[in-house]
Backbone as numpy.savetxt, mean C-alpha at the origin, in Angstrom:
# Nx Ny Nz CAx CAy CAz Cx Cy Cz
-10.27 -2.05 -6.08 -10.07 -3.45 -5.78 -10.60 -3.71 -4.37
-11.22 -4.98 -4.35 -12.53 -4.99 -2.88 -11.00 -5.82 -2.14
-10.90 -6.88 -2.78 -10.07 -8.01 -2.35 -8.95 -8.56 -3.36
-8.01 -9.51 -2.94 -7.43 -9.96 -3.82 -8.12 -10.90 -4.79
-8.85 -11.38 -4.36 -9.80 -12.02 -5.20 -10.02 -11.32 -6.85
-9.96 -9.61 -6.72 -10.46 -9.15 -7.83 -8.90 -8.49 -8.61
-7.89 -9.31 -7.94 -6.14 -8.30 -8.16 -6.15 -8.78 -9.91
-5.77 -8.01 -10.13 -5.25 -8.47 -11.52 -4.02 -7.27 -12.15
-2.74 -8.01 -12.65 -1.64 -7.77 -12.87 -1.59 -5.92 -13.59
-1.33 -5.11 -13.24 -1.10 -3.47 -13.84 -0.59 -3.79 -15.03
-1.17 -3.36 -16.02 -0.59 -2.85 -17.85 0.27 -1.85 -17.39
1.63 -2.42 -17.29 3.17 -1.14 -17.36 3.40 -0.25 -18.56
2.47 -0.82 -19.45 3.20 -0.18 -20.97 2.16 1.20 -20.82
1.51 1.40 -19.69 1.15 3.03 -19.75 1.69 3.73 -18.68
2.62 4.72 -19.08 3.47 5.56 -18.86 2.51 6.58 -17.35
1.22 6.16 -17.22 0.36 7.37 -16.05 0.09 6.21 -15.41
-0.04 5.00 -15.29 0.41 3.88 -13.87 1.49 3.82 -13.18
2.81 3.70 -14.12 3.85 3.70 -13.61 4.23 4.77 -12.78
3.74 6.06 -13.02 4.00 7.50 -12.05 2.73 7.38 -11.07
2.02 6.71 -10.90 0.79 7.47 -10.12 0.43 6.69 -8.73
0.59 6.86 -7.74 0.87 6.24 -6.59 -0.38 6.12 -6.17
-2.17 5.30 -6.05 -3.18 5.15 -5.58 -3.31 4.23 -4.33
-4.03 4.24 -3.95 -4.56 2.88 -2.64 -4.16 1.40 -3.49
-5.15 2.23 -5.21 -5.34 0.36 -5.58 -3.50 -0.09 -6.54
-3.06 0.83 -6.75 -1.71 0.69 -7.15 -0.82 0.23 -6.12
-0.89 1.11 -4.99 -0.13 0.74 -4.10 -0.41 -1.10 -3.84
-1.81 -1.23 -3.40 -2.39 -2.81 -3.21 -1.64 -3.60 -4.09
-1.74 -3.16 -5.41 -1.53 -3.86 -6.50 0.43 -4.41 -6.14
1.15 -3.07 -6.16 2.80 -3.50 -6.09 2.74 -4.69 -4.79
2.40 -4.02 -3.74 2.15 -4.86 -2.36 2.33 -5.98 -2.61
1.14 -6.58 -3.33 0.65 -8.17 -3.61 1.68 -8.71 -4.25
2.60 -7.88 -5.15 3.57 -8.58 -6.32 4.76 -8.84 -5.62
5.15 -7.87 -4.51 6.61 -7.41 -3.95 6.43 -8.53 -3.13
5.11 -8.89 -1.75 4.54 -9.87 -1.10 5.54 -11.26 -1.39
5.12 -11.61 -2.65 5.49 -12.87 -2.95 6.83 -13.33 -2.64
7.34 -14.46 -2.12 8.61 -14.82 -1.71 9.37 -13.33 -0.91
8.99 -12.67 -0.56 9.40 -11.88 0.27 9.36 -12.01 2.07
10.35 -11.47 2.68 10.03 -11.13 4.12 9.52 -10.84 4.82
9.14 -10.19 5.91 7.71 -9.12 6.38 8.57 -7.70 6.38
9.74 -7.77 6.46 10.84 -6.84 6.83 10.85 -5.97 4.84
11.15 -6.90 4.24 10.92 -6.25 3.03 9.56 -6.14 2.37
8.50 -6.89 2.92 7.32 -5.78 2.45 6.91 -4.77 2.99
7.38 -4.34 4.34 7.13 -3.38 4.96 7.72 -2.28 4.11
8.96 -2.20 4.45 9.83 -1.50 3.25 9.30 -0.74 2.20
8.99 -1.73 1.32 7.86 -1.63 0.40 6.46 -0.82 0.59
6.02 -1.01 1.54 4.90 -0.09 1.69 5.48 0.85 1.90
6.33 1.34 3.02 6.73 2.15 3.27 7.24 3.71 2.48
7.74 2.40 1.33 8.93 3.49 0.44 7.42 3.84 -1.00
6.29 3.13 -1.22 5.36 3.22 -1.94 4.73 4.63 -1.49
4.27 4.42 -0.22 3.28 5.02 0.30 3.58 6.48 0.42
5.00 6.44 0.80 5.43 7.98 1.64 5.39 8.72 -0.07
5.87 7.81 -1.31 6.08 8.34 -2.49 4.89 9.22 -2.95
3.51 8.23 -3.17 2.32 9.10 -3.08 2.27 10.24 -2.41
2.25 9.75 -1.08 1.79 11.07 -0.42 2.35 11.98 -0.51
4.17 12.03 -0.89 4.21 13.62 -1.11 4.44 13.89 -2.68
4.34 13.38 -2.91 3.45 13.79 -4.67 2.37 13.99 -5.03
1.39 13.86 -3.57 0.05 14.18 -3.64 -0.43 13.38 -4.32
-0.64 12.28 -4.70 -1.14 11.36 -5.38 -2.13 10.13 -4.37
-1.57 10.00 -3.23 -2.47 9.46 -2.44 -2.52 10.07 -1.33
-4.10 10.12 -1.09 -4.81 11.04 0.13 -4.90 10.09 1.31
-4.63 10.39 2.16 -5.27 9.94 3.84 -6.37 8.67 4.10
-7.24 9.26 3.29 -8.23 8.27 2.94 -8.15 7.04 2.08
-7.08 7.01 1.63 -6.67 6.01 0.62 -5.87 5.39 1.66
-5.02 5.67 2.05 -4.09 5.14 3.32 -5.08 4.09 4.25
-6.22 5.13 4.63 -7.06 4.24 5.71 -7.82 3.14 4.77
-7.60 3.32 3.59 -8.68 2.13 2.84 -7.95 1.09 2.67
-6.62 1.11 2.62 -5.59 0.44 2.27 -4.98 -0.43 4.00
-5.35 0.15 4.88 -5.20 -0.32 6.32 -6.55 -1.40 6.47
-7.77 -0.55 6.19 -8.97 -1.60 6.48 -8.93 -2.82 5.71
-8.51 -2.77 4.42 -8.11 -3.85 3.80 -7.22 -4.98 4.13
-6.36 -4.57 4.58 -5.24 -5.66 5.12 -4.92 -5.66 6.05
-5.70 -4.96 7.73 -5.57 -5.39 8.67 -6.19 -6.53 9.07
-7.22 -7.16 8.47 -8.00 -8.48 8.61 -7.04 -9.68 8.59
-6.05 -9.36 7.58 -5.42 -10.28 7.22 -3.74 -10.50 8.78
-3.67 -9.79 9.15 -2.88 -9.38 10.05 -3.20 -10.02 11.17
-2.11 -10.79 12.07 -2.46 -10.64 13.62 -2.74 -9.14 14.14
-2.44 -9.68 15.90 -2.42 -8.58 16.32 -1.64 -7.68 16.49
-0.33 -7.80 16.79 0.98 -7.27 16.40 0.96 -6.85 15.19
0.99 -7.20 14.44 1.15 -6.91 12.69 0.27 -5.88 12.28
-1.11 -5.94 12.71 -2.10 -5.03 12.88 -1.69 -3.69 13.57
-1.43 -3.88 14.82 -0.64 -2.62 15.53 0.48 -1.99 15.17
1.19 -2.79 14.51 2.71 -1.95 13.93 2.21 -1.21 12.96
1.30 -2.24 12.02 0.48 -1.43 10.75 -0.18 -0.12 10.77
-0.80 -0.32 11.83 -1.90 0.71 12.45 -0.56 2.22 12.96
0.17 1.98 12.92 1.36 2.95 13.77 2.25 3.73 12.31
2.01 2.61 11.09 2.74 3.20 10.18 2.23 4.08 9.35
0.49 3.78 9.34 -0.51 4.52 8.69 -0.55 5.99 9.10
-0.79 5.80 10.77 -0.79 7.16 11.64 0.04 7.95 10.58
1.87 7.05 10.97 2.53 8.30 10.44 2.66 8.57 9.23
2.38 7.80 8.15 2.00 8.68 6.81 1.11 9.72 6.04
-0.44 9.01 7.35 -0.78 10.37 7.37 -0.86 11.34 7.78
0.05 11.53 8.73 0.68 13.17 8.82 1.55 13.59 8.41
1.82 13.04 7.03 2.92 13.27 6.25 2.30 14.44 5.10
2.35 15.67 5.14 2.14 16.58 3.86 2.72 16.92 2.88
């Protein structure tokens, strides 16, 4: 997924989406959880997404940073920097 422009809703009724933690999965919950939400509870949300992948090995480092370049645009600068601080530490998460 380039942008939200191209988001379109995850088919749940397969049993290897629902387990599999990617950049574009992660994007995907993000965008849904997003809605009428806080900044406090989408953080959360990434948070509790992201760390899941990574130690299930399901999302790599590089997915993390694809998933930062993506939605730091959208970010001030603060928001950007906290962002930028949460990425660090997931990926040094093994």
């Amino acid at each position: 997924m380039k942008s939200f422009k191209d988001y379109k809703a995850p088919d749940c009724t397969k049993a290897d989406e629902q387990d599999t933690v990617t950049a574009e999965t992660l994007t995907k919950k993000i965008a849904q959880a997003y809605h009428g939400k806080s900044n406090a509870d989408m953080l959360r949300n990434i948070l509790a997404e992201a760390e899941k992948g990574k130690r299930a090995g399901t999302l790599s480092n590089e997915e993390i940073e694809s998933f930062y370049q993506a939605f730091s645009p959208m970010l001030d600068g603060f928001q950007r920097k906290r962002l930028r601080a949460i990425v660090d530490k997931l990926k040094a998460i093994e």
